[in-house]
N, C-alpha and C positions, 0 to 999 in steps of 0.2 A: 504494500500500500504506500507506494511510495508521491509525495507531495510537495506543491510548493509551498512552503511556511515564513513567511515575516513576521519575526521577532522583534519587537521594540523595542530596547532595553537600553540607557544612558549606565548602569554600571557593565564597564567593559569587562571583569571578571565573568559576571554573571552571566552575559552575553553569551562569551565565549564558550561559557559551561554548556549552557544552553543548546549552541550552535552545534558542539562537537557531537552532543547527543545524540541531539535532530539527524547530524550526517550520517551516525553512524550504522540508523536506522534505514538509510537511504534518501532520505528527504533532500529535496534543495532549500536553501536557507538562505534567506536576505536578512541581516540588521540592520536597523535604523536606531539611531541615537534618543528623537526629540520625538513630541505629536505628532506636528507639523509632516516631518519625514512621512509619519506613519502613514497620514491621509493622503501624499502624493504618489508613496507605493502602492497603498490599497484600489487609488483610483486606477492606477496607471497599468496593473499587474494583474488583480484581481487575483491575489493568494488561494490557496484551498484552507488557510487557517490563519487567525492573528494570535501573536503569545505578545502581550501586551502586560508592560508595566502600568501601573496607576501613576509613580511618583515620577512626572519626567518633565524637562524643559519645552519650552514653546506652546504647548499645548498637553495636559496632562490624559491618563489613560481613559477618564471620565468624560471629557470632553473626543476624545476621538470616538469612542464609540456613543457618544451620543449625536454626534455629526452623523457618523457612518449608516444610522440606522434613519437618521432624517434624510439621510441621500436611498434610502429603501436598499441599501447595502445587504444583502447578507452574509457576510461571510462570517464565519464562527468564530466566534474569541472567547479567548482564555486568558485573564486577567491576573497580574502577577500583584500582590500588593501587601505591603509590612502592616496597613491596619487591619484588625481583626476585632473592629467593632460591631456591632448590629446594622448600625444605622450604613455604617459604607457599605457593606456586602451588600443590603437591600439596594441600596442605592446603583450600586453597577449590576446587578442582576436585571434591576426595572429596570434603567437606561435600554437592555439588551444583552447583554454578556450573557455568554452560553456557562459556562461555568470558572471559578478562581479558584487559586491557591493564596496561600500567605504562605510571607516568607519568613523563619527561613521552610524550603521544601528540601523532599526527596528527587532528586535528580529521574528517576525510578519509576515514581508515583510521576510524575508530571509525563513523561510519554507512555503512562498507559491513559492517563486522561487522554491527553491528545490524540492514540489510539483511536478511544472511544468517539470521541467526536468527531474524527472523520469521518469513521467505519457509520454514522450517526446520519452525516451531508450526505454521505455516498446512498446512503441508501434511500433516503429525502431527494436525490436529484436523479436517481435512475428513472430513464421513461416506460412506463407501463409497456409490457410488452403488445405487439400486435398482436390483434386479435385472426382469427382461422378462418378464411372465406368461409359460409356459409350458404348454403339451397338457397334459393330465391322460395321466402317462406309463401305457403297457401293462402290465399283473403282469408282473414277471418274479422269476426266483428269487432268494430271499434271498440276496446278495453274500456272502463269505467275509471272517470278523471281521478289521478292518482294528489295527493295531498303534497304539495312542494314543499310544505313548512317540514323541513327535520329537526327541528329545533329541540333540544332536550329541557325542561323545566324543574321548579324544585322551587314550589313556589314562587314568588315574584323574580326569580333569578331564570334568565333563561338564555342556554346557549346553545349556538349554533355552528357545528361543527363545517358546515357547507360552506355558510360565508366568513365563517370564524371570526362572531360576533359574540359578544356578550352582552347581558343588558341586568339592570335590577330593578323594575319599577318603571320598566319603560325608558330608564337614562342610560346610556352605555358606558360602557367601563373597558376601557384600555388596559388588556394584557399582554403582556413577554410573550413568547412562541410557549416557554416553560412553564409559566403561568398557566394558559391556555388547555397546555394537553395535560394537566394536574386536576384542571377545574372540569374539561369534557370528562374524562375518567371519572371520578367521581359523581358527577350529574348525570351518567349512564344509571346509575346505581345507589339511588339516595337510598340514604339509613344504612348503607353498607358500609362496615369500617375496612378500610386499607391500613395499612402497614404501611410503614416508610419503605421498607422494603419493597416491596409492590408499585409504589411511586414514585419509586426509584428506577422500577424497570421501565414502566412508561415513560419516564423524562430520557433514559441513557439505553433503553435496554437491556442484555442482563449483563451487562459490566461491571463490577461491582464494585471498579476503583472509584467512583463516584462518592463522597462522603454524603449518609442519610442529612448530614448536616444545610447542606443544598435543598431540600426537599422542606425542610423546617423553615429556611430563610423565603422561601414560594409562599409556603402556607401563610407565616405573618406578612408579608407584599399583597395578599390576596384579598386579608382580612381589612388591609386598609383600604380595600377597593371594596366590598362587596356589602362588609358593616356596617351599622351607623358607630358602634362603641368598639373598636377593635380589640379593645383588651377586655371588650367581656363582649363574646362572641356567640351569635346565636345561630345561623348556618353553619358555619366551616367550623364545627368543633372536636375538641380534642379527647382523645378516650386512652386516657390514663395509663399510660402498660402494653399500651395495642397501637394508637396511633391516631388515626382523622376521617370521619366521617363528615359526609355531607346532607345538611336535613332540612324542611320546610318549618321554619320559624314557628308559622301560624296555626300547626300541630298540634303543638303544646300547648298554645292559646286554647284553643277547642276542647282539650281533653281537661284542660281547666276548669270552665263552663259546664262544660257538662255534669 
């Protein structure tokens, strides 16, 4: 699986660690020092991957792919960064970032991430195979109008995996690609609990270098989209020991009253 990869990274050590890895994997490998660099390789080259510092000159790792994804860029990135607070990881995750490490990392663990997110695009950008000529079928009578809405619901939340929309109340709500396929999974199957593990497989498939830690920082991104009280959460909630379910609020109301 050999690829092109642009690495941005301003510490030259780190670079270099980085670069020898990538090679020796077979990859080709471009570094660039600052932002700025990053966005004139990305446009210009179209990578099959970004391995992306946060802390850099000109333009920082937060600002490149928050451009990148306003240019409806896709290309997958993997964010390198020394903070390991809540609030950043959320924050380069919404931006768009496919998945991060903090530093310092395993040399190791970072090309099986990467691994995983190719082997992830690769299989997101293969084209559906051609389909098998076919008989020239017999008349038969015109079918009964089939329903276009596929939209999944769960009370006022309702998404739509066709135009991969989401909405709560009729208002829409902007999600990540990994947002998205966390919240259709679940809205297949209200009141069923997942496992992080499980949510895991649908964001990565079953790679399992992926830290369930990823899956946790989605869920609170989701909560502040979807909530009115994020931190006391009445759809996307949590089940103790087991993991995250998704349920209709106005259930409990009902079974209240009654």
């Amino acid at each position: 699986m050999c690829a092109n990869i642009l690495v941005a990274e301003d510490d030259t050590k780190q670079a270099e660690l980085v670069r020898r890895y990538l090679e020796h994997e077979g990859h080709a490998v471009m570094v660039v020092e600052d932002g700025r660099a990053a966005l004139e390789e990305v446009r210009h080259r179209e990578p099959d991957l970004l391995v992306l510092d946060v802390m850099m000159p000109r333009a920082d790792g937060l600002d490149v792919v928050r451009i990148l994804r306003a240019e409806s860029r896709e290309v997958p990135v993997l964010m390198l960064t020394a903070r390991s607070t809540e609030d950043d990881l959320l924050l380069g995750l919404d931006l768009g970032a496919d998945d991060y490490m903090t530093k310092p990392f395993s040399p190791r663990e970072l090309m099986a991430r990467i691994r995983t997110l190719l082997r992830r695009n690769r299989r997101s950008a293969a084209p559906a195979p051609m389909p098998m000529p076919v008989p020239m079928p017999v008349p038969a009578p015109a079918p009964a109008p089939v329903e276009n809405d596929q939209a999944l619901s769960v009370g006022t939340l309702r998404v739509d995996p066709v135009r991969h929309e989401v909405s709560v109340g009729g208002s829409p709500v902007v999600c990540t690609p990994g947002e998205f396929r966390i919240l259709a999974t679940m809205a297949a199957e209200p009141d069923r609990v997942f496992t992080r593990q499980q949510l895991l497989e649908r964001l990565h498939g079953f790679d399992t270098y992926i830290s369930s830690r990823t899956v946790d920082v989605h869920v609170m991104n989701l909560r502040k989209k979807i909530e009115r009280a994020p931190r006391r959460p009445v759809r996307l909630l949590t089940v103790f020991g087991v993991g995250y379910k998704l349920t209709d609020p106005a259930k409990g109301v009902r079974r209240a009253s009654s």
